[in-house]
Structures are given as structure tokens and as C-alpha cells.
C-alpha positions in Angstrom: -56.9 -30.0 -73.9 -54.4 -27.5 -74.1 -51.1 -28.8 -72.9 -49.6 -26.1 -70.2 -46.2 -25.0 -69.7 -44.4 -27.5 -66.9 -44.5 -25.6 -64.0 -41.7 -24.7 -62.4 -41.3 -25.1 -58.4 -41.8 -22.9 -56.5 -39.3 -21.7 -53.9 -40.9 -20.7 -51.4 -38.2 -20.8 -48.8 -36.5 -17.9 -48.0 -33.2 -17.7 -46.8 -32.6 -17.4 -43.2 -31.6 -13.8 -42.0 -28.3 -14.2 -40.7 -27.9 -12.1 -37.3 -24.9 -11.5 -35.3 -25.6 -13.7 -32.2 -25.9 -11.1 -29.3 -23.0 -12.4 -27.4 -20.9 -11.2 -30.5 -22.0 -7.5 -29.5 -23.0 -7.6 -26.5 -20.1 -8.8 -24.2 -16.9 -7.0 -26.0 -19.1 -3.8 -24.5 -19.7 -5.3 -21.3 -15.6 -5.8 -21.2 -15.1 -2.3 -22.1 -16.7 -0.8 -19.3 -15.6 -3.6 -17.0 -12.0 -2.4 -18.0 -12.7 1.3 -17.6 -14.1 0.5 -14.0 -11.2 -1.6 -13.1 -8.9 1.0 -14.2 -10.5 3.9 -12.7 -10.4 1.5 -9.0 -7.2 0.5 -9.0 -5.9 4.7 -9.9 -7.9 5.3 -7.0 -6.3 3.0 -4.7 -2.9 4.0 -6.0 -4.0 7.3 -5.2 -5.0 6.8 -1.7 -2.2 4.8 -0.9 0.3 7.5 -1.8 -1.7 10.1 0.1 -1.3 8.6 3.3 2.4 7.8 2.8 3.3 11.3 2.0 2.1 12.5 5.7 3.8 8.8 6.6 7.2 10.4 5.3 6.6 13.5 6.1 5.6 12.2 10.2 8.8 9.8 10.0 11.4 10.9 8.8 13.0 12.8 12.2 13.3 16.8 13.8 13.3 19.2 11.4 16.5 21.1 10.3 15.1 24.5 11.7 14.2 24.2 15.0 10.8 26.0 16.1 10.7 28.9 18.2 9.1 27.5 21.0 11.5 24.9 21.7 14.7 27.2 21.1 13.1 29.9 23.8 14.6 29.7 27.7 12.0 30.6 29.9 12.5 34.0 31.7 12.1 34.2 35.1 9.5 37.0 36.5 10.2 39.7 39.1 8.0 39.3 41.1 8.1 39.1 45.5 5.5 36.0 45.4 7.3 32.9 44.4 6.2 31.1 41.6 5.0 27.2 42.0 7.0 25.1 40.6 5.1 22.9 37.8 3.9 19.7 38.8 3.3 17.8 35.9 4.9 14.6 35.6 6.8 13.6 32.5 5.1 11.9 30.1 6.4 8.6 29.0 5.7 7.5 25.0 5.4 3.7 24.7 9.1 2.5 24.1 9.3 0.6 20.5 11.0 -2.8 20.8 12.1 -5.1 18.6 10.2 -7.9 19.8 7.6 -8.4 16.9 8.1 -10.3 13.7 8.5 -9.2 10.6 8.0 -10.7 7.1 10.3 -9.7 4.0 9.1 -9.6 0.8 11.0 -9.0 -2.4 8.3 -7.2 -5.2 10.9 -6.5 -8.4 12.6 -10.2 -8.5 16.1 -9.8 -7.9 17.3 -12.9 -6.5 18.2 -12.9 -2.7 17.0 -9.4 -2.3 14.4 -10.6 0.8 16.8 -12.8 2.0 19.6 -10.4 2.1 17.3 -7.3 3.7 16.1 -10.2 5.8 19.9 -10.7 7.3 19.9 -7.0 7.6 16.5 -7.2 10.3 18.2 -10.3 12.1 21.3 -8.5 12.7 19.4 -5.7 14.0 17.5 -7.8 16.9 14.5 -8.3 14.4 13.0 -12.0 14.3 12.5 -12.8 10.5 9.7 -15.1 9.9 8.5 -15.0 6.2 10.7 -14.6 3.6 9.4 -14.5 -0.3 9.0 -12.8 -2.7 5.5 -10.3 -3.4 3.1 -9.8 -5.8 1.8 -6.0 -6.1 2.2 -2.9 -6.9 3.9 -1.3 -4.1 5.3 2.2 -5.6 8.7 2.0 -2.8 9.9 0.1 -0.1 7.5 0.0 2.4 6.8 -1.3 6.3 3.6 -2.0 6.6 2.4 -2.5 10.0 -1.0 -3.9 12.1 -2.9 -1.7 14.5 -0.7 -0.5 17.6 2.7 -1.1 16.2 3.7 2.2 13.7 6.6 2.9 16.6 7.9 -0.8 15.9 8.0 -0.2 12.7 9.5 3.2 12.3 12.3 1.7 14.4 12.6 -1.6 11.6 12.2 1.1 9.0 14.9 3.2 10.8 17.3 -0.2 11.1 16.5 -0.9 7.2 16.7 2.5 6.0 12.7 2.7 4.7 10.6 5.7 5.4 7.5 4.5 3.8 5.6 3.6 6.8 1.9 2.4 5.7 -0.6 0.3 7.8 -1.1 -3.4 7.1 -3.6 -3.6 4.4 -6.3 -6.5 4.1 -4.3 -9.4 2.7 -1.0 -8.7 5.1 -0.5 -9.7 8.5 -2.5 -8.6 11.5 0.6 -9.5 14.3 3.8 -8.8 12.6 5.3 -6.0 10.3 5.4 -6.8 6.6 8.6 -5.0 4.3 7.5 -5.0 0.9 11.3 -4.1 -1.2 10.5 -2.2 -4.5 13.7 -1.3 -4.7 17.1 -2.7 -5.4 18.9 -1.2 -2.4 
């Protein structure tokens, strides 16, 4: 018998394919377009927040340097041999803003004893200061925000503090007392 060759063994393992595992590829995308929508929300909220305080400004910020024509015009009285009636309507009374609401300070840009100073400011006005801390945001300037009913309070704490950014209370702020957000030094 005819003596054959040792054989040699036989590999027949293959090596493994290596693959990326799929949370490798898959979630850096998934925080790429979580980014990009995040982004794109909060310039729309920036957005719409500045809209509103424009017209705010704009709404608050007193009369006008030229007066309109209407309300520079004196009647003229008519010739005429029937008298006129006098008009009867009754003067209209606006809803007298008072200082009897509270107001929260906050201080957004972290000088010390900014709130606490601006705070004095309210007290000394009549204003009863509750809250006093400092903010977390991104409020683009000083700002009174204010909860349903109240924008003539706080036009008058925003007249007392020197703010004309007059917004309403958003979500997270308080539904019974104005909020001043400081983004400002002063």
C-alpha cells in the first residue's frame, strides 16, 4: 500500500464577518435630526416671542410725540336755529392698575444682587416682592411677564422699574403674580 501524503486539516472555519453594530450607525443619525428639530423649535419660539413683544413695546411705551388730528381738532359749533342735544354718553372708566399684586424678581445674566437690588426698587414703589432668585432662560431683555387680566399692573411695575417689555406669563411662570425676568445689567 502506497503510503499517502499526511493530510493536512482542513479549516473549514471561516472567519466571522465583522459588522458595525447598528447602534454605531444608526443613532449618531437619529441625534442629528433630533438636533436639527430642536434647533429649528426653539428659533421658532424665539421668534414668536419677539413678535409679540415688539407690538408689546410698541402698545406700552406712552402717547405718541405727534399728536393725531382727531384729538388736536376743537369741535365747531353749527349755525343752526334747532339746538343741538347735548351728548349723553357717560365717561368710560378703564380698570385702575394697582399695586396690589405680587411680583417675583429674577436675575437671568448672574450678577450678584441684581434681583435683590431691582427687587428693593419694586418694594419702594408699593410693590410686595415675594420671590427673589435668579432664572434660567433665554429671555432676550428685561421683561414683566404677567397672568391673564393683569397687563395694566404690569405696565405700571414696568413703568416703576423702567421695563417696556411686557409679555404674558408663559407655562412654567406664575398664574397670580407678575414675574421680572432682568437680562440686563441696569
Amino acid at each position: 500500500m502506497e503510503e499517502q501524503p499526511p493530510l493536512e486539516p482542513r479549516d473549514d472555519r471561516r472567519e466571522p464577518e465583522r459588522r458595525r453594530p447598528w447602534h454605531v450607525v444608526v443613532l449618531p443619525a437619529v441625534w442629528l435630526i433630533l438636533g436639527a428639530l430642536g434647533g429649528w423649535a426653539i428659533i421658532e419660539a424665539v421668534r414668536e416671542d419677539e413678535a409679540p413683544a415688539q407690538s408689546a413695546q410698541r402698545t406700552s411705551t406712552g402717547p405718541t410725540s405727534k399728536p393725531t388730528k382727531k384729538a388736536s381738532a376743537k369741535p365747531k359749533p353749527k349755525k343752526t336755529t334747532e339746538p343741538t342735544a347735548e351728548p349723553t354718553t357717560e365717561p368710560t372708566t378703564e380698570p385702575t392698575a394697582t399695586r396690589s399684586i405680587g411680583v417675583s424678581v429674577y436675575n437671568q445674566i448672574g450678577i450678584g444682587g441684581l434681583a435683590a437690588r431691582v427687587a428693593g426698587q419694586a418694594r419702594a414703589a408699593g410693590w410686595t416682592v415675594g420671590a427673589v432668585a435668579d432664572w434660567r432662560g433665554g429671555v432676550p431683555q428685561d421683561t414683566v411677564y404677567y397672568p391673564a387680566g393683569r397687563q395694566a399692573e404690569a405696565a405700571l411695575l414696568g413703568s416703576d422699574l423702567g421695563i417696556v417689555r411686557l409679555m404674558p406669563a408663559t407655562g412654567n411662570m406664575s398664574t397670580s403674580n407678575l414675574t421680572v425676568v432682568l437680562a440686563s445689567p441696569r
